[in-house]
C-alpha positions in Angstrom: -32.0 -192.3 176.0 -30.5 -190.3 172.9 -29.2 -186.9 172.8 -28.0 -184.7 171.0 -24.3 -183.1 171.6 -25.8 -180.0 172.9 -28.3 -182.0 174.7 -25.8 -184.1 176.3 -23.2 -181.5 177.5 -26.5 -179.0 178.6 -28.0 -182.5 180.4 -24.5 -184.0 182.4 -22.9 -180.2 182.7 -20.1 -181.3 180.2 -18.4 -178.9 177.6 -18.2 -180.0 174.0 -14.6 -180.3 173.5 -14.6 -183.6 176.6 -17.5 -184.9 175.0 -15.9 -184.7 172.0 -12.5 -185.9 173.3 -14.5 -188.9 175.3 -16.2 -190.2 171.9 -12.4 -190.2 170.3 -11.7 -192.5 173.0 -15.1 -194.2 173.3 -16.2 -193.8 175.9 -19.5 -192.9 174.6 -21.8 -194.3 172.5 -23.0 -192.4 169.4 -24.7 -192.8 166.8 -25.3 -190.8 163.4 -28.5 -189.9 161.4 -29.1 -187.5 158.8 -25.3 -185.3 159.5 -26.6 -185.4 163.2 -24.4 -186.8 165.9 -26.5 -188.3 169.0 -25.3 -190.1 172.3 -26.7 -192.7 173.6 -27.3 -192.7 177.5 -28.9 -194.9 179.7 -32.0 -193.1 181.5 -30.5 -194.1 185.0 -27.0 -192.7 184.9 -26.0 -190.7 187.9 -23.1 -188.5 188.6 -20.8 -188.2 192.0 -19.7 -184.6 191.9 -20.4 -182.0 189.6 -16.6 -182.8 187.5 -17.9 -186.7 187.4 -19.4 -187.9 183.4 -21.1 -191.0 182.2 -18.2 -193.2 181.6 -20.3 -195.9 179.8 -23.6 -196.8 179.0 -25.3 -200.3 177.6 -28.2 -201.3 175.3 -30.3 -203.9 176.0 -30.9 -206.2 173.1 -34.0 -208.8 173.3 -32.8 -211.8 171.3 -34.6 -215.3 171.3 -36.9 -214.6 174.8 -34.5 -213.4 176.7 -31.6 -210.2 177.5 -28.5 -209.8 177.1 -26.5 -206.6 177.8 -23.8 -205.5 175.6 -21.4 -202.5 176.0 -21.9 -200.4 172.6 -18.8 -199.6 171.0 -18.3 -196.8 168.2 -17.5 -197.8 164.9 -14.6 -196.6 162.9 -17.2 -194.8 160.4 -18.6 -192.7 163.3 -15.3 -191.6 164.2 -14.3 -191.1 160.8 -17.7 -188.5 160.2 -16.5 -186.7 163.4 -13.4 -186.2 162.0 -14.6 -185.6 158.5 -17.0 -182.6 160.0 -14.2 -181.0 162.2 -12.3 -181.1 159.1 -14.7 -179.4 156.7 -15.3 -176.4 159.7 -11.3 -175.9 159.6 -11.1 -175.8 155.6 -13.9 -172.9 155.9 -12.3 -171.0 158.3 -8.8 -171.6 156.0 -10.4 -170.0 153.3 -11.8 -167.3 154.7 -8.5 -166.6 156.4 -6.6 -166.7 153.0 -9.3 -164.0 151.5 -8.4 -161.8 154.3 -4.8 -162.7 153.8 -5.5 -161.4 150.5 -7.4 -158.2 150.6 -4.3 -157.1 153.5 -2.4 -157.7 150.7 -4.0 -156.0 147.9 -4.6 -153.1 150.5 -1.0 -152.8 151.2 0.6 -152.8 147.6 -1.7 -149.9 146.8 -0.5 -147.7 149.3 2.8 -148.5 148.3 2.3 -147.7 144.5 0.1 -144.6 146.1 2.9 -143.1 148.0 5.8 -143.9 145.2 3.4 -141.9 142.9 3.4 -139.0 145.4 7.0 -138.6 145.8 7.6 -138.8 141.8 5.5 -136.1 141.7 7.0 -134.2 144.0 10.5 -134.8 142.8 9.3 -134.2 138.8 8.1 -130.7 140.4 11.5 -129.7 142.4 13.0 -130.7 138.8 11.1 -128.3 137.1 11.9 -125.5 139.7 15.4 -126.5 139.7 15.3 -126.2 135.9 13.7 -122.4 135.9 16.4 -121.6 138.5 19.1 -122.5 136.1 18.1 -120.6 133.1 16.8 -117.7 135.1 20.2 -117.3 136.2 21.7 -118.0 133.0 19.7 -115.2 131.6 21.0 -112.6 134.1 24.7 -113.5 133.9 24.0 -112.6 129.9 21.8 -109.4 130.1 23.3 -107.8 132.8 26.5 -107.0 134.3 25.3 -106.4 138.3 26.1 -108.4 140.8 24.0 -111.7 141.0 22.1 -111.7 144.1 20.2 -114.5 146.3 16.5 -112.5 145.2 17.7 -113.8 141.5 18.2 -117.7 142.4 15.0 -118.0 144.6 11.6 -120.0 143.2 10.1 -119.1 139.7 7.7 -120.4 137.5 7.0 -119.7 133.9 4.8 -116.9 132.5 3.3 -117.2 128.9 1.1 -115.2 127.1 -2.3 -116.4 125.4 0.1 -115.8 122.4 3.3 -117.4 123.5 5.4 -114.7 122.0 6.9 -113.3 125.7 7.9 -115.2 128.3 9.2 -113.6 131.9 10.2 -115.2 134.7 7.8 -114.7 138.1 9.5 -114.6 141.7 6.5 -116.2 143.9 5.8 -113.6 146.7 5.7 -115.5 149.5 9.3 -117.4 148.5 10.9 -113.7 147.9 9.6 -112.7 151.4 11.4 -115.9 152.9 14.3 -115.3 151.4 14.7 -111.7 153.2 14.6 -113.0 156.4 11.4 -111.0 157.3 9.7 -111.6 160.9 5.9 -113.7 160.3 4.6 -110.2 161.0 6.4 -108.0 158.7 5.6 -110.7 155.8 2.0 -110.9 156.9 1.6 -107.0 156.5 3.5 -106.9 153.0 1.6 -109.9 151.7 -1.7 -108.1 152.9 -0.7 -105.2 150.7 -0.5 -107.3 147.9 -4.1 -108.9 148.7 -5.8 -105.5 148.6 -4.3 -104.3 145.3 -3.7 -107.3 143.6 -7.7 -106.2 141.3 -6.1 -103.1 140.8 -2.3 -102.5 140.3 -0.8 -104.4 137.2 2.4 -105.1 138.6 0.8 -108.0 140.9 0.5 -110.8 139.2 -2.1 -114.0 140.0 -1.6 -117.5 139.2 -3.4 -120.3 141.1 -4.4 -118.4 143.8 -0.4 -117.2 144.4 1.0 -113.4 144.4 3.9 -113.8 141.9 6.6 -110.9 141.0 7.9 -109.4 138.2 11.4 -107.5 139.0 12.4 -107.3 135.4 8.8 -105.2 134.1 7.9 -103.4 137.3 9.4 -101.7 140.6 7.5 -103.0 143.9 10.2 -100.8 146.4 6.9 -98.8 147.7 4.5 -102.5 148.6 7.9 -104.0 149.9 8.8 -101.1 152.3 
């Protein structure tokens, strides 16, 4: 009887990797045709136990009138295209390891370069700020003889015109309020001020969606009471 290695384990309730360890050590016999391994079983085997196996089997060979029985052994070219098809399922799964290997990789390095971007654009940006900060109070000390005080030093950005002939240096609302010491609510109710007139009085001034302040053009004593 020949089988198949699914046919064999299904038939004698054996898993694959004994059959496969009882062929290493012959204690089968297979044969192989066309990339297909079969076993070769005599149709009268019978098992003691549901753990026992078919420790050997024989072919009868008819020579010259009359029968001899040989044990069949397995050739070092069957166990050589056993091991030659374990092999070749281990190199795909090594390869397909190594592309995942890869793409983790690949992955990883950009969310590296991602996040160094980030924070050289955020540093590039507190430069900037730092920058304003500096000549803002440079400009004070020159123009003006009072006493420097922490509304001077706190978060500006640059204001041009479309003609670039003034410049004037904005305090962002929402920094100034900070920098008072202002309870949420209080700041809330000043900043709401500043929403509602902010289409209509000229001293508030818009820039990316942010309430910016002008202390050196215009007097906001009655918004910030």
């Amino acid at each position: 009887m020949k089988l198949t290695e699914d046919e064999y384990c299904k038939h004698f309730k054996i898993s694959k990797e004994l059959l496969s360890s009882k062929i290493r050590a012959k204690k089968v016999v297979c044969v192989i045709e066309n990339d297909t391994t079969y076993i070769l079983a005599s149709d009268n085997s019978i098992y003691k136990g549901s753990n026992n196996i078919l420790e050997t089997s024989k072919d009868i060979v008819l020579t010259n009138n009359h029968a001899s029985t040989h044990k069949a052994k397995v050739t070092v070219a069957t166990v050589l295209a056993l091991y030659h098809k374990e092999n070749a399922i281990l190199k795909r799964k090594i390869v397909q390891l190594e592309g995942k290997v890869d793409r983790l990789i690949d992955e990883k390095e950009q969310i590296l370069k991602d996040e160094l971007n980030k924070l050289e654009n955020f540093y590039s940006a507190k430069d900037r700020q730092l920058k304003n900060i500096l000549e803002l109070v440079n400009d004070k000390m020159i123009s003006s003889d009072k006493e420097l005080t922490i509304h001077d030093v706190e978060s500006y950005s640059t204001f041009s015109d479309d003609s670039g002939e003034s410049r004037h240096k904005l305090i962002e609302l929402k920094e100034y309020l900070k920098s008072l010491g202002l309870k949420s609510t209080k700041r809330k109710t000043i900043k709401k001020k500043f929403l509602n007139l902010q289409n209509s009085d000229i001293r508030i001034i818009t820039q990316d969606g942010e309430l910016y302040l002008d202390f050196s053009r215009y007097d906001y004593s009655d918004l910030l009471a």
